[in-house]
C-alpha positions in Angstrom: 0.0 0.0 0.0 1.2 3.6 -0.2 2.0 5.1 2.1 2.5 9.3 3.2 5.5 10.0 5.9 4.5 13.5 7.7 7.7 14.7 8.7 8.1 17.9 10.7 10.4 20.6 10.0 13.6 20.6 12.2 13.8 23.0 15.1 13.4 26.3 14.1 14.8 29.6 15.4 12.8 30.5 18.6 13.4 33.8 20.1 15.2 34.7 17.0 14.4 38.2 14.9 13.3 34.9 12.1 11.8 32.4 13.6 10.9 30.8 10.4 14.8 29.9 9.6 16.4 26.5 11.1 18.8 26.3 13.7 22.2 25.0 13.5 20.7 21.9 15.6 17.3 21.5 12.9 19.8 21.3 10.1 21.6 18.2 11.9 18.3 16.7 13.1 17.1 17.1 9.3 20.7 15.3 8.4 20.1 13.1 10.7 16.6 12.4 9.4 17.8 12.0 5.9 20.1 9.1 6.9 18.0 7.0 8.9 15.3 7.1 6.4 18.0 5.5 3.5 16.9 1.9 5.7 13.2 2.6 5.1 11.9 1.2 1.4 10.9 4.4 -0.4 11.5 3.4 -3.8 11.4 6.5 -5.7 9.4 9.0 -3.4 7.6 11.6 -3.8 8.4 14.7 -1.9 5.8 17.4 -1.4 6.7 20.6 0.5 4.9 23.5 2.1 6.2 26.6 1.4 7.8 27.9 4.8 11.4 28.6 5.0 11.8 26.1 7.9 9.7 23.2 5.6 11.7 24.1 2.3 15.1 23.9 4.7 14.0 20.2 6.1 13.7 19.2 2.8 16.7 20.2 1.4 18.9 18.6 4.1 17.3 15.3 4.1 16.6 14.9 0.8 19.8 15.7 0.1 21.6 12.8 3.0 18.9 10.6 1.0 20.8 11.1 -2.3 17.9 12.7 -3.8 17.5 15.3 -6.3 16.5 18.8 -3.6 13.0 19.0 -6.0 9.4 18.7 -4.8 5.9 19.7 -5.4 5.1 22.8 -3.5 1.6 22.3 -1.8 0.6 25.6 0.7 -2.4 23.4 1.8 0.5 22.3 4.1 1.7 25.8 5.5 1.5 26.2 9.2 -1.8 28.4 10.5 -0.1 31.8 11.5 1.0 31.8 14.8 2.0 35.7 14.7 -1.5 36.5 14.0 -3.3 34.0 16.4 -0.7 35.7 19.6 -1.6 39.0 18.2 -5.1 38.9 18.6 -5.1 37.4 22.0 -2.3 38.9 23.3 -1.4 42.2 22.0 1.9 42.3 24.0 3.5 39.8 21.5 4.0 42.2 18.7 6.3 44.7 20.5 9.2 42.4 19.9 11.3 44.5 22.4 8.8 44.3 25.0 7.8 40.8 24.6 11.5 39.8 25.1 12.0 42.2 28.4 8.8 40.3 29.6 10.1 36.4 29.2 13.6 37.8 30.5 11.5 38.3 33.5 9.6 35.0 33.9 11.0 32.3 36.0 10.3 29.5 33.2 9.8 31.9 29.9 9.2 28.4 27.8 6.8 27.6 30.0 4.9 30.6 30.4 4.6 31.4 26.4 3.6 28.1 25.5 0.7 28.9 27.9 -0.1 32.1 26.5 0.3 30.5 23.0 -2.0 27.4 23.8 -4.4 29.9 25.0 -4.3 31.9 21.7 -5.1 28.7 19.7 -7.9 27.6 21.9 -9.3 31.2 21.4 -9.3 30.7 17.4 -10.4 27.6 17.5 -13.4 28.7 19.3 -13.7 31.7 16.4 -13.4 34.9 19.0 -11.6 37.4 17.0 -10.3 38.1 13.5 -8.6 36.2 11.7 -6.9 35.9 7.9 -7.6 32.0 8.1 -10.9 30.5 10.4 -10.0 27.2 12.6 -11.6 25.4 10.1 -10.4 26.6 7.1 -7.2 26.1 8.2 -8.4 22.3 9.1 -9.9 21.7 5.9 -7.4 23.0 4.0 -5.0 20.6 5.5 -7.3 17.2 5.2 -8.0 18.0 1.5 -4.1 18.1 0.3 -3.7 14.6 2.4 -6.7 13.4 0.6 -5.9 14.8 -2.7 -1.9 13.3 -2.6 -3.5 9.7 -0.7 -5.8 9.8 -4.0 -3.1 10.5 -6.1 -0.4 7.1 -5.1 -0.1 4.0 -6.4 0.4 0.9 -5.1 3.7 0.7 -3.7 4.4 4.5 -3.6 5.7 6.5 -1.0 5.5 10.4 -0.5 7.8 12.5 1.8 5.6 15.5 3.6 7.5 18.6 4.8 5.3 20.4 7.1 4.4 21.3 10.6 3.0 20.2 13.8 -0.5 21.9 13.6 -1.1 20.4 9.9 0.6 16.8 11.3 -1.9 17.5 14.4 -4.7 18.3 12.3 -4.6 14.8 10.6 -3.9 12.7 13.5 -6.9 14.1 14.6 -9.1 13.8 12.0 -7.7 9.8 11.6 -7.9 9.3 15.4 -11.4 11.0 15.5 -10.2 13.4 18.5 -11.8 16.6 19.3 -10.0 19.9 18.6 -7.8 19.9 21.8 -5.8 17.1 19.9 -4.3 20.3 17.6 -3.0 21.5 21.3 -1.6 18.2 22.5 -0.3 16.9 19.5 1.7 20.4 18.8 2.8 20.6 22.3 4.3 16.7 21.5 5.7 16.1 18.4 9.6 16.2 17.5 11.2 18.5 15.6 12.1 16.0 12.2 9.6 13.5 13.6 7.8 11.3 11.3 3.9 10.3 11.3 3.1 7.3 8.9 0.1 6.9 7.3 -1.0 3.9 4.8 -3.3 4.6 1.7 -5.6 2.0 1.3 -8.9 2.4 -1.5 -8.7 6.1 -0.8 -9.0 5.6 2.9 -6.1 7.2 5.2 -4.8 4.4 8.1 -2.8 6.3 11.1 0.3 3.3 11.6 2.5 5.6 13.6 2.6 9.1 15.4 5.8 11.1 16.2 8.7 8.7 15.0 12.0 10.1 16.4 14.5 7.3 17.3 16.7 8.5 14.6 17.8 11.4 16.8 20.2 11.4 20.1 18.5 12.5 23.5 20.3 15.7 23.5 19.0 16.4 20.2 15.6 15.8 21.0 13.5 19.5 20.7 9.9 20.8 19.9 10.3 23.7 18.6 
């Protein structure tokens, strides 16, 4: 059967003036990636890539360990939801750069605490209080129908490479897992950076087989961000 890797990017540049960019370490953890995946049985696969800096960087660096040609189908029904906007609305604080930096310099645990302000911020768009570019479920369906579209679109024994993020890979565990909405929360505040989520194609039907895949990476290269 086919089957679809999600693989999210590699860690990104937190607290950086880009965030989008990787890190030094998400370069190596995509490396890394592109390595251990030469022992799965690909065949030929098809890579498909959101357009983010920090997807289009994963995918250069593991397909190029791979030994693959660095070329993909661009697909923005995989683009992250935009987390700038969603703090911005509920917490106005976040766009002063300067002042939102003074203010985690001053928290005990700053991870901590902004991952709490953040989770709130998605739980306030999901529930649709506020303006937004891109509705909860917009941003959901948009998501499921590229999976569906590129399940639909495999053969028997064909694999595809995703490069995305953890709210589209959350969005689709849901929806195969048949969680509520608080499954985008804890699946984004749990997967890996360079993870991998395997799902089979079978007669147009999506089968979850595996969530959050990460024993290609050393502990001390294990991140979330």
């Amino acid at each position: 059967m086919p089957v679809i890797y999600l693989i999210r990017h590699g860690q990104a540049s937190f607290g950086k003036e880009d965030y989008d960019q990787l890190s030094e370490g998400g370069w190596e953890q995509s490396r890394i990636l592109g390595r251990a995946l030469q022992n799965q049985d690909l065949g030929v696969p098809r890579a498909i890539c959101g357009t983010m800096r920090r997807h289009v960087e994963t995918a250069q660096a593991t397909l190029g360990e791979l030994g693959l040609a660095k070329e993909w189908h661009t697909d923005t029904g995989f683009n992250e939801y935009n987390h700038s906007e969603l703090l911005a609305v509920d917490w106005p604080l976040a766009t002063d750069r300067a002042a939102l930096t003074q203010w985690l310099a001053e928290q005990d645990h700053p991870r901590k605490v902004f991952q709490a302000r953040f989770e709130q911020a998605l739980r306030r768009w999901q529930s649709g209080d506020g303006d937004y570019s891109e509705s909860w479920s917009a941003f959901r369906e948009r998501v499921l129908a590229s999976t569906y579209s590129l399940g639909n679109c495999l053969s028997s024994g064909d694999s595809a490479l995703v490069f995305t993020s953890g709210g589209a890979i959350s969005v689709i565990i849901q929806r195969l897992m048949g969680l509520t909405d608080e499954a985008l929360i804890t699946w984004n505040r749990t997967l890996i950076n360079t993870s991998v989520t395997r799902v089979l194609v079978n007669a147009g039907k999506l089968r979850l087989v595996s969530v959050n895949e990460h024993l290609h990476l050393p502990s001390e290269q294990v991140t979330y961000r």
